[in-house]
mmCIF file of the N, C-alpha and C atoms, coordinates in Angstrom:
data_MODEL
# 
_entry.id   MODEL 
# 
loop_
_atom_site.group_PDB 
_atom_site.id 
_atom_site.type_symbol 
_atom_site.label_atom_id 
_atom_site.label_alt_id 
_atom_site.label_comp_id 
_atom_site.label_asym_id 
_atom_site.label_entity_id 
_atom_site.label_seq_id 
_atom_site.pdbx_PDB_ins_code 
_atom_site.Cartn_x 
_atom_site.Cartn_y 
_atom_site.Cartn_z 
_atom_site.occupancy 
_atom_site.B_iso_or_equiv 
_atom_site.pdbx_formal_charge 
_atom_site.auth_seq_id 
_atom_site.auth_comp_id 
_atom_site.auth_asym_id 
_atom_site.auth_atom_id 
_atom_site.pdbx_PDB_model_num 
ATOM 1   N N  . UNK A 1 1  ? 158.677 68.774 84.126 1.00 0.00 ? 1  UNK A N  1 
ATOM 2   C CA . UNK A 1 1  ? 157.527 69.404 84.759 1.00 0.00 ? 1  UNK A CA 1 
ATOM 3   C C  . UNK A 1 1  ? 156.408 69.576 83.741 1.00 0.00 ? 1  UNK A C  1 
ATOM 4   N N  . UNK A 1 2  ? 155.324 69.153 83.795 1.00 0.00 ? 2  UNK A N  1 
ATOM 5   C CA . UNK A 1 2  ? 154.180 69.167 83.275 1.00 0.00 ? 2  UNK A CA 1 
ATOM 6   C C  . UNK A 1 2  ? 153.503 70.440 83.249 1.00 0.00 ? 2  UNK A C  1 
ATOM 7   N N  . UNK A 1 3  ? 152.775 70.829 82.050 1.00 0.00 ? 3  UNK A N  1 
ATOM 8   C CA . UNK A 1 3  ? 152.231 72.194 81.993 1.00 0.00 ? 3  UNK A CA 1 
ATOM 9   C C  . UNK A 1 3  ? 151.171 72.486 81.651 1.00 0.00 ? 3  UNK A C  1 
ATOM 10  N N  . UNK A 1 4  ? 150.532 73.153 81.979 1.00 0.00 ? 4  UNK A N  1 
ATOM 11  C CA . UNK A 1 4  ? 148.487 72.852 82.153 1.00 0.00 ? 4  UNK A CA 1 
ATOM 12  C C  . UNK A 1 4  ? 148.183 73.478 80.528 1.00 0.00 ? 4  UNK A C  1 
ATOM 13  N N  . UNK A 1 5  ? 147.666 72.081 79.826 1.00 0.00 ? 5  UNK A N  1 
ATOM 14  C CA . UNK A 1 5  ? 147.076 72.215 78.619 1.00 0.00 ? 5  UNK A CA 1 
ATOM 15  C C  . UNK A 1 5  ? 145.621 72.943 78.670 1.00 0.00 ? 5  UNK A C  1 
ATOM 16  N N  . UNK A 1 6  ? 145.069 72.943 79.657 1.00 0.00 ? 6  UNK A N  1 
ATOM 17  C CA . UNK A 1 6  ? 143.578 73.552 79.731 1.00 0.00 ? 6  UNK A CA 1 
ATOM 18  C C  . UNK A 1 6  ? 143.675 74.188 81.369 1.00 0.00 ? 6  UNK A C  1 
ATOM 19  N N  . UNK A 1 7  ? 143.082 75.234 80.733 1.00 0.00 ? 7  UNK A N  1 
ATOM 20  C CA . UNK A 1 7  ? 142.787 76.144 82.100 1.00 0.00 ? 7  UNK A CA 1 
ATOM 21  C C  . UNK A 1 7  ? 141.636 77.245 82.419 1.00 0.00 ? 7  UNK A C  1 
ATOM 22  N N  . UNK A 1 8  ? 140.944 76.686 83.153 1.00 0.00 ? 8  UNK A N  1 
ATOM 23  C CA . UNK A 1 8  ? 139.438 78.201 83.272 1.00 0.00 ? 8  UNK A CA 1 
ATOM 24  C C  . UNK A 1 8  ? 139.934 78.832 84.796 1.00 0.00 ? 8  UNK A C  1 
ATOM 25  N N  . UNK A 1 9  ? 139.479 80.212 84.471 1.00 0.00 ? 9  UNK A N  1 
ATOM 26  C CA . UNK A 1 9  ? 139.970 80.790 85.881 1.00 0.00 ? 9  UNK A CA 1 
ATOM 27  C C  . UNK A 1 9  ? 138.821 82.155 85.433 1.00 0.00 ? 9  UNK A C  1 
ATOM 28  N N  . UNK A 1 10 ? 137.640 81.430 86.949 1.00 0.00 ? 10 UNK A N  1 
ATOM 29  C CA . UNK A 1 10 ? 136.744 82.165 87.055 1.00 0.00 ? 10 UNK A CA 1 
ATOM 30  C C  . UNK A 1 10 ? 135.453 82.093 85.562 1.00 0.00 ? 10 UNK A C  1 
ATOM 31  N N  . UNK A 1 11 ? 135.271 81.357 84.996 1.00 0.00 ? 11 UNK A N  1 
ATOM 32  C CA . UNK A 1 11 ? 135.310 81.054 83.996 1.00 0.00 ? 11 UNK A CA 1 
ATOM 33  C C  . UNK A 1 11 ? 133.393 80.778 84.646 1.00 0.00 ? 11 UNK A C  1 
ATOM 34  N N  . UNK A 1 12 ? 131.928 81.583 83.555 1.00 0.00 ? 12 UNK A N  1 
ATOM 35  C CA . UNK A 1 12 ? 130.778 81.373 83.653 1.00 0.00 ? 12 UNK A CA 1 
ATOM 36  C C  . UNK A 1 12 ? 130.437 81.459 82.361 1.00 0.00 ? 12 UNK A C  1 
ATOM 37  N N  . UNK A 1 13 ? 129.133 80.687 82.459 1.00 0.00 ? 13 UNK A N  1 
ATOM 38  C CA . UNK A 1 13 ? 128.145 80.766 80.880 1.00 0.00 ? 13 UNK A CA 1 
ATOM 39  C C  . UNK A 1 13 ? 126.805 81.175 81.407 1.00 0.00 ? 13 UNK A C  1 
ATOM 40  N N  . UNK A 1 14 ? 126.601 82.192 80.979 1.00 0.00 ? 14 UNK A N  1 
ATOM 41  C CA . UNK A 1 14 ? 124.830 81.983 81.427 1.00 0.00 ? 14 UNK A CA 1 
ATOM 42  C C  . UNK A 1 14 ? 124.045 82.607 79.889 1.00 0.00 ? 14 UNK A C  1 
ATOM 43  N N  . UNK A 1 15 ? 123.456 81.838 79.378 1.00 0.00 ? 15 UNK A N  1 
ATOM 44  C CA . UNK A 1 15 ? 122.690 82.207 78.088 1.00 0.00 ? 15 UNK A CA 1 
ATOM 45  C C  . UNK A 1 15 ? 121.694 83.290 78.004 1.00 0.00 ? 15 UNK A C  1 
ATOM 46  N N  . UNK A 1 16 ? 120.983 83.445 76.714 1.00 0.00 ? 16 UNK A N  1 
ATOM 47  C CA . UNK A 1 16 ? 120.096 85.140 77.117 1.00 0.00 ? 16 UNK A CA 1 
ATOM 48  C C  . UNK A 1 16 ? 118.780 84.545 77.446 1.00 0.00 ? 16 UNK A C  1 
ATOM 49  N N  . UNK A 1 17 ? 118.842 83.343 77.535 1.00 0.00 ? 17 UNK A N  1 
ATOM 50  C CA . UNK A 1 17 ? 117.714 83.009 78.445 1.00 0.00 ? 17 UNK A CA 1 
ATOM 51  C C  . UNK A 1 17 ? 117.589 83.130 79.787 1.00 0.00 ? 17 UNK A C  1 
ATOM 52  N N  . UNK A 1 18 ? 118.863 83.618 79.873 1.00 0.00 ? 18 UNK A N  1 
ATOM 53  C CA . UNK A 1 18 ? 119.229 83.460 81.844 1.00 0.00 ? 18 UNK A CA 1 
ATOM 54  C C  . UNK A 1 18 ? 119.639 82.181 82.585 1.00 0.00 ? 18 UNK A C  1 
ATOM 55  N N  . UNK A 1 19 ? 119.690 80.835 81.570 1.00 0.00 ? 19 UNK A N  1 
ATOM 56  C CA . UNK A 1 19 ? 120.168 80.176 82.090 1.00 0.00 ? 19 UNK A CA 1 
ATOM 57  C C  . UNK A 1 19 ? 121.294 80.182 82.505 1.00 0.00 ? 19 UNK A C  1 
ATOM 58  N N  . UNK A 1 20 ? 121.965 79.685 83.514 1.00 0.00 ? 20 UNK A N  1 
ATOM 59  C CA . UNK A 1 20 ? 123.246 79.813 84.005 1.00 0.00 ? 20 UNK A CA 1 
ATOM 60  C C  . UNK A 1 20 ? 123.960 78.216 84.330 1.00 0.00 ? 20 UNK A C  1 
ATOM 61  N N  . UNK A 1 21 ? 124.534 77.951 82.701 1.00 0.00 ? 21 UNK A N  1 
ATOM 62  C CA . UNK A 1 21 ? 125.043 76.939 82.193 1.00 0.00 ? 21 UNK A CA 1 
ATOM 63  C C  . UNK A 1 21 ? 126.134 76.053 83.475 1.00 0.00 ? 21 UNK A C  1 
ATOM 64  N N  . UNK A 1 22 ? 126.878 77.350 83.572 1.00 0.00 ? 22 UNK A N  1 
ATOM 65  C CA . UNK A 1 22 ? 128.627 77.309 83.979 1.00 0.00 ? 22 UNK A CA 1 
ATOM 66  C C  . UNK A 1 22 ? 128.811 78.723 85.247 1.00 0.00 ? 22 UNK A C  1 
ATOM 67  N N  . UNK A 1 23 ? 129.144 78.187 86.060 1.00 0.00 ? 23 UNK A N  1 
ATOM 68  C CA . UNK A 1 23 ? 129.324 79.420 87.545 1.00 0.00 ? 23 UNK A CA 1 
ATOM 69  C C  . UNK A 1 23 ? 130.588 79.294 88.360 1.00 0.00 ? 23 UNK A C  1 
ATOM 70  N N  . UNK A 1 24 ? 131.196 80.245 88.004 1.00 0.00 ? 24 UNK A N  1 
ATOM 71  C CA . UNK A 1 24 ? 133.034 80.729 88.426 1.00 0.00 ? 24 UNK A CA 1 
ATOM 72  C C  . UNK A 1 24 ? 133.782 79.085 88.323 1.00 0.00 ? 24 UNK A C  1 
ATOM 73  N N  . UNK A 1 25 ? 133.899 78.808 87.398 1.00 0.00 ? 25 UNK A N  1 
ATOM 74  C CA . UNK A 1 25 ? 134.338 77.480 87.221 1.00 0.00 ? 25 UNK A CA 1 
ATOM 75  C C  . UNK A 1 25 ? 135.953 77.922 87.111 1.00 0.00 ? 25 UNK A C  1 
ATOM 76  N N  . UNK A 1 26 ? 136.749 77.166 87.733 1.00 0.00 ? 26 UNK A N  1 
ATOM 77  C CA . UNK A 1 26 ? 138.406 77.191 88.416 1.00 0.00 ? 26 UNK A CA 1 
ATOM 78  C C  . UNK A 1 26 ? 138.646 75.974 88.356 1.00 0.00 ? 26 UNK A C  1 
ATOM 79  N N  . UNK A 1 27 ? 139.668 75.283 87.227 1.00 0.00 ? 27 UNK A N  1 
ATOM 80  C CA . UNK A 1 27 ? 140.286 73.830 87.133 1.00 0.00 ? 27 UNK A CA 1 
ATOM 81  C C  . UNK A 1 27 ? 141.213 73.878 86.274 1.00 0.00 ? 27 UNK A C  1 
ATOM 82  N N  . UNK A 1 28 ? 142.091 73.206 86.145 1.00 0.00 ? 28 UNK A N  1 
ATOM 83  C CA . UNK A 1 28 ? 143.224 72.844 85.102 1.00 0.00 ? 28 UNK A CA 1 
ATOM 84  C C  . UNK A 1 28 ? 143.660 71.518 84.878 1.00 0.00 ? 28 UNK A C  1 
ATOM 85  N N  . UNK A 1 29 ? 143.680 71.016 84.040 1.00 0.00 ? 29 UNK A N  1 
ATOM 86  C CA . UNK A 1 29 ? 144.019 69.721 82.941 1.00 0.00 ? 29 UNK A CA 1 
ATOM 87  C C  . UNK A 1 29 ? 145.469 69.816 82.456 1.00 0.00 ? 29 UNK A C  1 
ATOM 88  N N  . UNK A 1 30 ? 146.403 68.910 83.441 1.00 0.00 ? 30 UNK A N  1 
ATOM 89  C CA . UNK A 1 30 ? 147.606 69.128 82.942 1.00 0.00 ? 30 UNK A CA 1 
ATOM 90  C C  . UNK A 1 30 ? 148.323 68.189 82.035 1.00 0.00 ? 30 UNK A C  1 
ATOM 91  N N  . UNK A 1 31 ? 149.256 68.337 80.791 1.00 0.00 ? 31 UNK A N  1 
ATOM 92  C CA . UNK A 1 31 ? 150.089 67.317 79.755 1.00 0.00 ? 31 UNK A CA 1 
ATOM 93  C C  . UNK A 1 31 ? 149.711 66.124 80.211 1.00 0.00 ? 31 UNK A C  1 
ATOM 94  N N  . UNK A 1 32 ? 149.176 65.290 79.798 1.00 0.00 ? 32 UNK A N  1 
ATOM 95  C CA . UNK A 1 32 ? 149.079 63.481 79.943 1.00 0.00 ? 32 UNK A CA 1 
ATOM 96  C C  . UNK A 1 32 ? 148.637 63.373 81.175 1.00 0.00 ? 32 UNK A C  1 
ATOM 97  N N  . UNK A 1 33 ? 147.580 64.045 81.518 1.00 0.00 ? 33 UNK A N  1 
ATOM 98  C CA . UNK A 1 33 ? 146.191 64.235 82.878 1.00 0.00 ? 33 UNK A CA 1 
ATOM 99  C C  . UNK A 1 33 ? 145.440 63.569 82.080 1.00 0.00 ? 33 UNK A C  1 
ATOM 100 N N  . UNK A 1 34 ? 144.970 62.586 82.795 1.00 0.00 ? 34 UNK A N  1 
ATOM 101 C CA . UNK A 1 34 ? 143.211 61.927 82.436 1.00 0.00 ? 34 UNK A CA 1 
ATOM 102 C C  . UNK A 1 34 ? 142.264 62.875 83.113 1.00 0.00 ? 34 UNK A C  1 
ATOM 103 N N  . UNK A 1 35 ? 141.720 63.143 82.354 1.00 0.00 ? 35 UNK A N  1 
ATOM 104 C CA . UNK A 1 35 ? 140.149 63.869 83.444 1.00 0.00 ? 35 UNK A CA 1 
ATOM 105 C C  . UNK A 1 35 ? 139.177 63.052 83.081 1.00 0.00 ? 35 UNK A C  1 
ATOM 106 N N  . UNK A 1 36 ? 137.983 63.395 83.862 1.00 0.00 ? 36 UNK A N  1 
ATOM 107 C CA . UNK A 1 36 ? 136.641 62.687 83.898 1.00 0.00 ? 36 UNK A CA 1 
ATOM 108 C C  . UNK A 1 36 ? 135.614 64.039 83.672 1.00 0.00 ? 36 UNK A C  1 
ATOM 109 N N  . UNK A 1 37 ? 134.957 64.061 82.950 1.00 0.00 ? 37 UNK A N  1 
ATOM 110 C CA . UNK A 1 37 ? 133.622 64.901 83.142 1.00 0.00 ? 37 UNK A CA 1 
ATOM 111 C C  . UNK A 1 37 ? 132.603 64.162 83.889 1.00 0.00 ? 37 UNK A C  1 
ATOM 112 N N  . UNK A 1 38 ? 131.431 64.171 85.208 1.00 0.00 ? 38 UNK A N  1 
ATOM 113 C CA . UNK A 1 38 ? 130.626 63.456 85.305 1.00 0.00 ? 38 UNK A CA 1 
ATOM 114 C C  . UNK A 1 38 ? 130.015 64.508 86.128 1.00 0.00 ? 38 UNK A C  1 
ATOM 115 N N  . UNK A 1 39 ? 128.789 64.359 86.055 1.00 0.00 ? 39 UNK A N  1 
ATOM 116 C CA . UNK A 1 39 ? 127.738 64.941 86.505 1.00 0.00 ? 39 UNK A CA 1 
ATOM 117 C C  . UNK A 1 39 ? 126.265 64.646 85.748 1.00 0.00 ? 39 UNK A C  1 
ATOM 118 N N  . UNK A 1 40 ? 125.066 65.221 87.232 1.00 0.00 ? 40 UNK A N  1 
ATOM 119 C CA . UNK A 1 40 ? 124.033 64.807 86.504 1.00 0.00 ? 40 UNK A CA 1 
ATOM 120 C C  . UNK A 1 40 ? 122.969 65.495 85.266 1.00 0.00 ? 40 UNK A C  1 
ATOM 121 N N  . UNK A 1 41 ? 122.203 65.329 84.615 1.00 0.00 ? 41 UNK A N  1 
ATOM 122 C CA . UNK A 1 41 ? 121.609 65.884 83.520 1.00 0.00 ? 41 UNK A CA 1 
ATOM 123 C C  . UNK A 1 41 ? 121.486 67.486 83.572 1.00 0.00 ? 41 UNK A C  1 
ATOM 124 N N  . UNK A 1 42 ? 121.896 68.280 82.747 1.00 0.00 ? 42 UNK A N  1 
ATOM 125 C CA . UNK A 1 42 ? 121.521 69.765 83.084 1.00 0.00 ? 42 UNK A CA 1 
ATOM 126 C C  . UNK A 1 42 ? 122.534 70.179 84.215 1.00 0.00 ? 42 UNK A C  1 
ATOM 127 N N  . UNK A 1 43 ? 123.621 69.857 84.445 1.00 0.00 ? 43 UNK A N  1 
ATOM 128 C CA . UNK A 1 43 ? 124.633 70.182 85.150 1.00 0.00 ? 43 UNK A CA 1 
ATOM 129 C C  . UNK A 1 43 ? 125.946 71.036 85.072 1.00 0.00 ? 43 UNK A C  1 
ATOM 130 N N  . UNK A 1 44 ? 126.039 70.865 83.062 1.00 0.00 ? 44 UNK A N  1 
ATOM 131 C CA . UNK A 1 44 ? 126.715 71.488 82.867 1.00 0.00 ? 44 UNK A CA 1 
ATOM 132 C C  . UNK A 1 44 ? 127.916 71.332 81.489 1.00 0.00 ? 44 UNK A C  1 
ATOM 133 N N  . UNK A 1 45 ? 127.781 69.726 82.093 1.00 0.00 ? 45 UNK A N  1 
ATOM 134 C CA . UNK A 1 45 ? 128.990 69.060 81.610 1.00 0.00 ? 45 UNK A CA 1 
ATOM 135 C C  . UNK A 1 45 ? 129.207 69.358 79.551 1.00 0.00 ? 45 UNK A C  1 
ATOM 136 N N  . UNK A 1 46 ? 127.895 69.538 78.678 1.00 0.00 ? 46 UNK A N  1 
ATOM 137 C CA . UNK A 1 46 ? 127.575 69.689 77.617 1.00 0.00 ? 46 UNK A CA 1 
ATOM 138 C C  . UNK A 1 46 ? 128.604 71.262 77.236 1.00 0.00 ? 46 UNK A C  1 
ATOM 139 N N  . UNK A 1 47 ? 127.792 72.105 78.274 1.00 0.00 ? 47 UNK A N  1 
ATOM 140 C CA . UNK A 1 47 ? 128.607 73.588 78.289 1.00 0.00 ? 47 UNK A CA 1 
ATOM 141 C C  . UNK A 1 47 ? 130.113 73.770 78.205 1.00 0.00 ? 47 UNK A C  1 
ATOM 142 N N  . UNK A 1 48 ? 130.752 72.628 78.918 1.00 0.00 ? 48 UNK A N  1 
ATOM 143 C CA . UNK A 1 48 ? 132.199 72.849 79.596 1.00 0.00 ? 48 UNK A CA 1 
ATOM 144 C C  . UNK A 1 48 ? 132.765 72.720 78.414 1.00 0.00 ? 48 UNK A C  1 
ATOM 145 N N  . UNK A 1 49 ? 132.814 71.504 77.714 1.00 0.00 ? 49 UNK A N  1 
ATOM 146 C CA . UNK A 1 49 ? 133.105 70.313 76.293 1.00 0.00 ? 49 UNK A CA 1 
ATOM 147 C C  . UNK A 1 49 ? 132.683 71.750 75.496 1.00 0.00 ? 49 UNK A C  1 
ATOM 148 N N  . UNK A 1 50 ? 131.636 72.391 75.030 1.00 0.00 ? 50 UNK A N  1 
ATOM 149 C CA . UNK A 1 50 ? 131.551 73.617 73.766 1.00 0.00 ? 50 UNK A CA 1 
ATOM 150 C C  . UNK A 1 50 ? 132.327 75.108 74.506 1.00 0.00 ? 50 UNK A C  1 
ATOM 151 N N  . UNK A 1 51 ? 132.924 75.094 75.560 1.00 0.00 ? 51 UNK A N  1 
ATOM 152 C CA . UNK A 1 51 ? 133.928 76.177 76.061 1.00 0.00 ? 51 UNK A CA 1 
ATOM 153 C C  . UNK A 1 51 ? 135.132 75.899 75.411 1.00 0.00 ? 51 UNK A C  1 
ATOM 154 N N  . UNK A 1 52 ? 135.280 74.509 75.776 1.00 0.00 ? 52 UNK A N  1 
ATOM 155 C CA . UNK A 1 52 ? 136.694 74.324 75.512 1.00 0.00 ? 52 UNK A CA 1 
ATOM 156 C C  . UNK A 1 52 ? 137.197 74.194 73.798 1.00 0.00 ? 52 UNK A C  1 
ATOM 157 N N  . UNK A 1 53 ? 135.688 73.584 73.342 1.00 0.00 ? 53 UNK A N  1 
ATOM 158 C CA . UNK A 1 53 ? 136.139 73.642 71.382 1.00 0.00 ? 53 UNK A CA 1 
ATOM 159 C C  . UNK A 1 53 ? 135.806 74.887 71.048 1.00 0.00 ? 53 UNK A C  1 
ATOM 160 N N  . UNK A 1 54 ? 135.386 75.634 71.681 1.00 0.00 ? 54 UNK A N  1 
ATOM 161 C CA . UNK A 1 54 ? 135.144 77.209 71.316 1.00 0.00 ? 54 UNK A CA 1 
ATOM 162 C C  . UNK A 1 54 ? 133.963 77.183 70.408 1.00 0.00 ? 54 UNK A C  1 
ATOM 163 N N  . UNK A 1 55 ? 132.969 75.893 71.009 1.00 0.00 ? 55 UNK A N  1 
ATOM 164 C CA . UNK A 1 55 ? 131.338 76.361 69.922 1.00 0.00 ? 55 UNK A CA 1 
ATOM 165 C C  . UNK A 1 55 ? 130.777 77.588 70.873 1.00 0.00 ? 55 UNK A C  1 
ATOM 166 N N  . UNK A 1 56 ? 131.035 77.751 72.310 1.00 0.00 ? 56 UNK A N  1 
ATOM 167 C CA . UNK A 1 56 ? 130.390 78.842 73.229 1.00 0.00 ? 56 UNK A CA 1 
ATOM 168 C C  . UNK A 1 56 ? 131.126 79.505 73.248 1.00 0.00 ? 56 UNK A C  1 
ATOM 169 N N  . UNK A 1 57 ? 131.189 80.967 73.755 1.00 0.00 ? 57 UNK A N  1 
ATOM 170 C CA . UNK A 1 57 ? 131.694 81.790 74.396 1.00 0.00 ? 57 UNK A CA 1 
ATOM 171 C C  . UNK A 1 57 ? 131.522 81.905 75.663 1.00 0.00 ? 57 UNK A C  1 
ATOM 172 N N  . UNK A 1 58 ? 132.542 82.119 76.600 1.00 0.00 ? 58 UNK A N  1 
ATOM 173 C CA . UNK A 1 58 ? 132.357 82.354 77.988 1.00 0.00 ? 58 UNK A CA 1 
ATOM 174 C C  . UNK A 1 58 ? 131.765 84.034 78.225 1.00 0.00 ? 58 UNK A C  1 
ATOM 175 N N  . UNK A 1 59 ? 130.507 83.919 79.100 1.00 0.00 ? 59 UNK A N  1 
ATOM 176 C CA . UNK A 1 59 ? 130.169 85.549 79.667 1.00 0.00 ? 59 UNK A CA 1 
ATOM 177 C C  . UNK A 1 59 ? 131.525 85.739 80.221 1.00 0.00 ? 59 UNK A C  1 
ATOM 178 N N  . UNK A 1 60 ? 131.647 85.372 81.286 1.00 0.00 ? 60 UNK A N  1 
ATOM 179 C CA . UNK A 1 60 ? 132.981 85.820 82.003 1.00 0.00 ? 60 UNK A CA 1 
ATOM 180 C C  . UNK A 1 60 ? 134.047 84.753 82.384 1.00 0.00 ? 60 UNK A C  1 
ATOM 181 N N  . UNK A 1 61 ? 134.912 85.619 82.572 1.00 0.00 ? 61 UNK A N  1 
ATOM 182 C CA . UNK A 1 61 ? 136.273 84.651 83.208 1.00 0.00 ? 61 UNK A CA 1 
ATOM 183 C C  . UNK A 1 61 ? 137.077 84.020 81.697 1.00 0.00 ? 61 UNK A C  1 
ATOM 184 N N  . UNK A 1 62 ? 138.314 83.556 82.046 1.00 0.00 ? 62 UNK A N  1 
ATOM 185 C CA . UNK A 1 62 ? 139.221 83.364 80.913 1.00 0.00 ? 62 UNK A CA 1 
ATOM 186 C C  . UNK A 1 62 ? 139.858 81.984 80.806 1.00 0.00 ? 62 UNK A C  1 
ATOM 187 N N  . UNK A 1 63 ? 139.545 81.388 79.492 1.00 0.00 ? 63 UNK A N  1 
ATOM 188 C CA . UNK A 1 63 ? 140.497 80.307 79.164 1.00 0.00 ? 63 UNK A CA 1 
ATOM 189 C C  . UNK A 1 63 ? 141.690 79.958 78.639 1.00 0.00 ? 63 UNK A C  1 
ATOM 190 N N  . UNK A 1 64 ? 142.422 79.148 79.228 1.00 0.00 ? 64 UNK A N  1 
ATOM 191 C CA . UNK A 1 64 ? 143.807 79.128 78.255 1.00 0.00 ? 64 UNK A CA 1 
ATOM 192 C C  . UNK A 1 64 ? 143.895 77.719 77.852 1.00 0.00 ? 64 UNK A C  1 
ATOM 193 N N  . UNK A 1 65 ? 144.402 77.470 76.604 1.00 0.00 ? 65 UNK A N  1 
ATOM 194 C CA . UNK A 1 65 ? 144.459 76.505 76.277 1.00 0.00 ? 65 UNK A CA 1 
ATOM 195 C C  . UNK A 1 65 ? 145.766 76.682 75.219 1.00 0.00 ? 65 UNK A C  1 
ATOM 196 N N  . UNK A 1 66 ? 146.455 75.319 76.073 1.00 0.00 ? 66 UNK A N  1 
ATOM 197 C CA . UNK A 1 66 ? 147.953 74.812 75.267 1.00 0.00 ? 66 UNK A CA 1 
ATOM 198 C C  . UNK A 1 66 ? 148.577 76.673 75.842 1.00 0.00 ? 66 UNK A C  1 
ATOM 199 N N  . UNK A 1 67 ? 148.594 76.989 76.857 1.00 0.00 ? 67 UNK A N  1 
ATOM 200 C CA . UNK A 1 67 ? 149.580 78.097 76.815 1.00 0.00 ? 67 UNK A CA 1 
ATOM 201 C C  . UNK A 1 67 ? 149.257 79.570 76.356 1.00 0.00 ? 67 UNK A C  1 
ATOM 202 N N  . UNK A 1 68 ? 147.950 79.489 75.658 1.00 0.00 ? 68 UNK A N  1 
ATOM 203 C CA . UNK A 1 68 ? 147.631 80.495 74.877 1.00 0.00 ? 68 UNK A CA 1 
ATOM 204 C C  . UNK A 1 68 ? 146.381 80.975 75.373 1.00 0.00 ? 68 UNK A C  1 
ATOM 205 N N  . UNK A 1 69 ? 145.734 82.556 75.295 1.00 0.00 ? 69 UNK A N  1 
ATOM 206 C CA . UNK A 1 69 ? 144.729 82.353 75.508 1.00 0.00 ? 69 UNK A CA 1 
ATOM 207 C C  . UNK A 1 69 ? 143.345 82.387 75.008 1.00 0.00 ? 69 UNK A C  1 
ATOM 208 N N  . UNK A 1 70 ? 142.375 82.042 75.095 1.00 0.00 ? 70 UNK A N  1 
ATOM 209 C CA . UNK A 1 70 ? 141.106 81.877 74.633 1.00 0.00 ? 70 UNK A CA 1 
ATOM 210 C C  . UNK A 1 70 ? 140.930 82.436 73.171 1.00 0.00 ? 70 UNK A C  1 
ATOM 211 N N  . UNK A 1 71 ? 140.753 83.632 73.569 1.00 0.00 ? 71 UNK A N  1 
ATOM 212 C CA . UNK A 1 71 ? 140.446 84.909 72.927 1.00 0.00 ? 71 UNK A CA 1 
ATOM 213 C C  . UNK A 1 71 ? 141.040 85.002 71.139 1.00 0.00 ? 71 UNK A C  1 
ATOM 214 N N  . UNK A 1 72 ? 142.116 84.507 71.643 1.00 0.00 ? 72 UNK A N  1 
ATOM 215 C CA . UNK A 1 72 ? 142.826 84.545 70.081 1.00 0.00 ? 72 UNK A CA 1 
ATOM 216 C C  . UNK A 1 72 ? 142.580 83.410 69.158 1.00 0.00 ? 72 UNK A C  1 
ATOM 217 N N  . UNK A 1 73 ? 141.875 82.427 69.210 1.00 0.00 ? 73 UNK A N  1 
ATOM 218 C CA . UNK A 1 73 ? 141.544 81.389 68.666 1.00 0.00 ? 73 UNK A CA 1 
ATOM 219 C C  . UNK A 1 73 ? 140.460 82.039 67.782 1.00 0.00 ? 73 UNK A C  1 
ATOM 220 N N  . UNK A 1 74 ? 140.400 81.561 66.313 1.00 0.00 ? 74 UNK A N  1 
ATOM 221 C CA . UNK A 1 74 ? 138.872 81.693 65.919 1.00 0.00 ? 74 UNK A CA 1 
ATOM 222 C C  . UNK A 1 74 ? 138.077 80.561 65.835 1.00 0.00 ? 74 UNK A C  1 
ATOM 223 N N  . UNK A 1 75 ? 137.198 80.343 66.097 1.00 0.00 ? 75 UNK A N  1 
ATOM 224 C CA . UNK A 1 75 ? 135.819 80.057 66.313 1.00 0.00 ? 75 UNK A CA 1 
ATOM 225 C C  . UNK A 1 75 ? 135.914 78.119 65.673 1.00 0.00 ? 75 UNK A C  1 
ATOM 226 N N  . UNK A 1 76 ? 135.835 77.477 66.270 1.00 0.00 ? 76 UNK A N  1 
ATOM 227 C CA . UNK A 1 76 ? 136.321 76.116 65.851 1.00 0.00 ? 76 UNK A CA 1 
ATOM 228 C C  . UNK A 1 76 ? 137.830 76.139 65.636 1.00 0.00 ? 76 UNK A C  1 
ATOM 229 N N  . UNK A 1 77 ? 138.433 76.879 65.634 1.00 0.00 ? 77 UNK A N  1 
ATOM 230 C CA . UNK A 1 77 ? 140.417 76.682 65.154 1.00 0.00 ? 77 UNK A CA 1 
ATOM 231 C C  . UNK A 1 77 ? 140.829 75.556 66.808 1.00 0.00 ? 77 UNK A C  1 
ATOM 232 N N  . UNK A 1 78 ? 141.295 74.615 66.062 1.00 0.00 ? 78 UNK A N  1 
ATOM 233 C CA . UNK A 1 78 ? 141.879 73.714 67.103 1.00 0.00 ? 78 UNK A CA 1 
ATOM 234 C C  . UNK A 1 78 ? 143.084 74.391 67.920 1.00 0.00 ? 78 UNK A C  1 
ATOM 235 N N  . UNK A 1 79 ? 142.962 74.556 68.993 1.00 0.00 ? 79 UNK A N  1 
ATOM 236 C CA . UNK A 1 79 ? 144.260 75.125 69.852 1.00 0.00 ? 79 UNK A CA 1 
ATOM 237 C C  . UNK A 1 79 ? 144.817 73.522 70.538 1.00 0.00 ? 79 UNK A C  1 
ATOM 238 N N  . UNK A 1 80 ? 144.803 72.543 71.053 1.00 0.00 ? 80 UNK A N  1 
ATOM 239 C CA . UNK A 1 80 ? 144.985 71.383 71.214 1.00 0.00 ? 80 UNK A CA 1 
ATOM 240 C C  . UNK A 1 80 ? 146.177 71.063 70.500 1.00 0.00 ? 80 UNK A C  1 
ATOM 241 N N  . UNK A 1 81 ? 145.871 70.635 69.392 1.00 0.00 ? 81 UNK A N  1 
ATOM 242 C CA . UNK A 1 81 ? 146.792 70.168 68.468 1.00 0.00 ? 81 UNK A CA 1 
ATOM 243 C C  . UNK A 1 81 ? 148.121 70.693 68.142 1.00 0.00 ? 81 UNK A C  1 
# 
């Protein structure tokens, strides 16, 4: 049984500009899952990719990655690997 290497649940970005990067985003990426990012310019896709290496912080909602969650990673530390 396969086990979800990446996971957002409820998961937003909105910058102090007010932009609002990322909105209640809910998906999971499971062991030897291909995903696709695609979307069009200013959509998002830039935001999702610096959530998941931990260059952003999420305003709200929580990530897990490899089992673990978000929070405890520091700041570039590969959780992946």
């Amino acid at each position: 049984m396969a086990f979800k290497m990446i996971e957002f649940r409820n998961v937003s970005k909105i910058y102090s500009t007010g932009t609002e990067a990322v909105n209640n985003a809910n998906f999971s990426i499971e062991k030897g899952e291909f995903a696709f990012l695609i979307g069009s310019s200013g959509s998002g896709k830039s935001t999702l990719i610096k959530l998941i290496l931990k260059e952003e912080e999420p305003t709200e909602g929580n990530i897990i990655i490899n089992r673990k969650r978000y929070y405890i990673f520091k700041k570039k530390q590969s959780a992946i690997s």
